[in-house]
N, C-alpha and C positions, 0 to 999 in steps of 0.2 A: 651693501649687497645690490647686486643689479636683480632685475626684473625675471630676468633669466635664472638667476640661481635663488631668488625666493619662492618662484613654480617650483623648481626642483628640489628645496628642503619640503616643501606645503605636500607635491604628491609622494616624497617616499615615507612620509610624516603618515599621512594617507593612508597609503600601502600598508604601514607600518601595526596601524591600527587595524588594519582587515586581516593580520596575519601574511602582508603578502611581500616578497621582497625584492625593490627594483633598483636596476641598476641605469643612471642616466648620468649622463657627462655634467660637467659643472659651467660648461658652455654649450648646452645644447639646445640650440631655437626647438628643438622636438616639445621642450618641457613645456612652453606657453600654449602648443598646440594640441598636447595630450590634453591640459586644462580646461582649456574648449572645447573637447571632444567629449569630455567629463558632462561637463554644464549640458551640454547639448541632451547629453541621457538624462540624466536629471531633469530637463525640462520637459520632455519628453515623456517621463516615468510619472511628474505629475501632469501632462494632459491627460494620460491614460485613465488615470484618475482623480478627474474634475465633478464627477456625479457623487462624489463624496461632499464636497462644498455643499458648507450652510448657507450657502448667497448664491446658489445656482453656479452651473458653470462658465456664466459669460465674465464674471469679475475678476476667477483667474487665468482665463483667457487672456483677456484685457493686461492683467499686470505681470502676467508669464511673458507680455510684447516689450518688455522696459524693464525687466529685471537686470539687462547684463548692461544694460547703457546708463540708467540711471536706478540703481537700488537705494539709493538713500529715499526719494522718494515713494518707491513702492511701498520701503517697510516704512513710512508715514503712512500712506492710506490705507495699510494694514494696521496701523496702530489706531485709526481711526475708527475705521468697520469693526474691526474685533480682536481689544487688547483685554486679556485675561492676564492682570498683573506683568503685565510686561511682553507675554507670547499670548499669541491669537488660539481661542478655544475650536476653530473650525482647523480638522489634519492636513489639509489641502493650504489656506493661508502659513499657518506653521510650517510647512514644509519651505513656502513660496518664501518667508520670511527666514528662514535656515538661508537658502540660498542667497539673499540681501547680507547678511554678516558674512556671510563668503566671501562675497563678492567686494566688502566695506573692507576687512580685519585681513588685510592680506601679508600679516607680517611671517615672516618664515617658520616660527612657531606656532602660527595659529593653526589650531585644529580645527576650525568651523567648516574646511571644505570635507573631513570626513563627517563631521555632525549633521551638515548639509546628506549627505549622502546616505547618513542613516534614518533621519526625517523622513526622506523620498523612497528609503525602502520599504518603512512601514507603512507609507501608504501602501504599495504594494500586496500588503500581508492580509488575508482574512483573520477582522476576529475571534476570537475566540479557538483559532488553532494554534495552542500551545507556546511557545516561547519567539514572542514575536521581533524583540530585541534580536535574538540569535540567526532569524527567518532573516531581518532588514540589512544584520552585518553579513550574511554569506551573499547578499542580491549587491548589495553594495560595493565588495569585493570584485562581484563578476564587473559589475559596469565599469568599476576602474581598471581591470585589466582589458577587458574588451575594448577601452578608449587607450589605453598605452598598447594593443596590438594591432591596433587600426594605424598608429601612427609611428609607431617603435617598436616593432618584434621583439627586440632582442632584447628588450629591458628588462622582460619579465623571465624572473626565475624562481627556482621550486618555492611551495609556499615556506614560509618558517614558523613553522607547528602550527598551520592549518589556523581557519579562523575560529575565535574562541564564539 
């Protein structure tokens, strides 16, 4: 498989998962670029919130700058600062760490770019208001369609029974 059609299995895989349902060519340069458009909200969604971090917010600052060029290393000095049996106990690293296996496990099956993306919406969510899984996959949803309409109008079509 080329590079091009493993974006395009990963975001309708994606989509797939938020309820949402796209349609993109199996040669389309669009796919790599919606992918980037993705990442970009996501990094984005954790600057927003960095005042969450148990290490102040200059450390995911710092490795928010190196996550798309070299994440093998990130998720090492994640694993170094703060590994809680395998994932970091701070929301803010966990999230920053979701985006490292994104960004590593990029086989056409892999689901880590939606995992990634529901990490970064629960940062998003206030405690303690009710069903915050459910809160992270409808925020998740928007930022993936919002990055395939910036880049691909037409890709997106009606949902397929709405996000669960």
């Amino acid at each position: 498989m080329t590079d091009i059609e493993c974006a395009r299995a990963r975001l309708i895989k994606t989509a797939w998962e938020f309820g949402l349902r796209i349609t993109l060519a199996e040669t389309d340069d669009a796919c790599e670029a919606i992918e980037g458009q993705l990442y970009g909200r996501l990094i984005a969604g954790i600057r927003a919130r960095t005042e969450l971090s148990h290490w102040g917010a200059q450390l995911p600052e710092i490795l928010l700058r190196h996550v798309m060029t070299d994440p093998d290393k990130v998720g090492e000095v994640i694993d170094r600062v703060d590994n809680d049996d395998g994932w970091p106990e701070c929301p803010v690293l966990n999230a920053i760490k979701g985006l490292c296996c994104a960004r590593e496990f990029t086989a056409p099956e892999s689901r880590w770019l939606a995992e990634a993306c529901l990490q970064v919406g629960e940062l998003q969510m206030e405690a303690g208001r009710g069903d915050i899984r459910r809160a992270a996959r409808i925020w998740a949803g928007q930022q993936l369609a919002a990055a395939i309409i910036e880049i691909s109008p037409a890709a997106v079509r009606k949902p397929a029974g709405g996000v669960n």
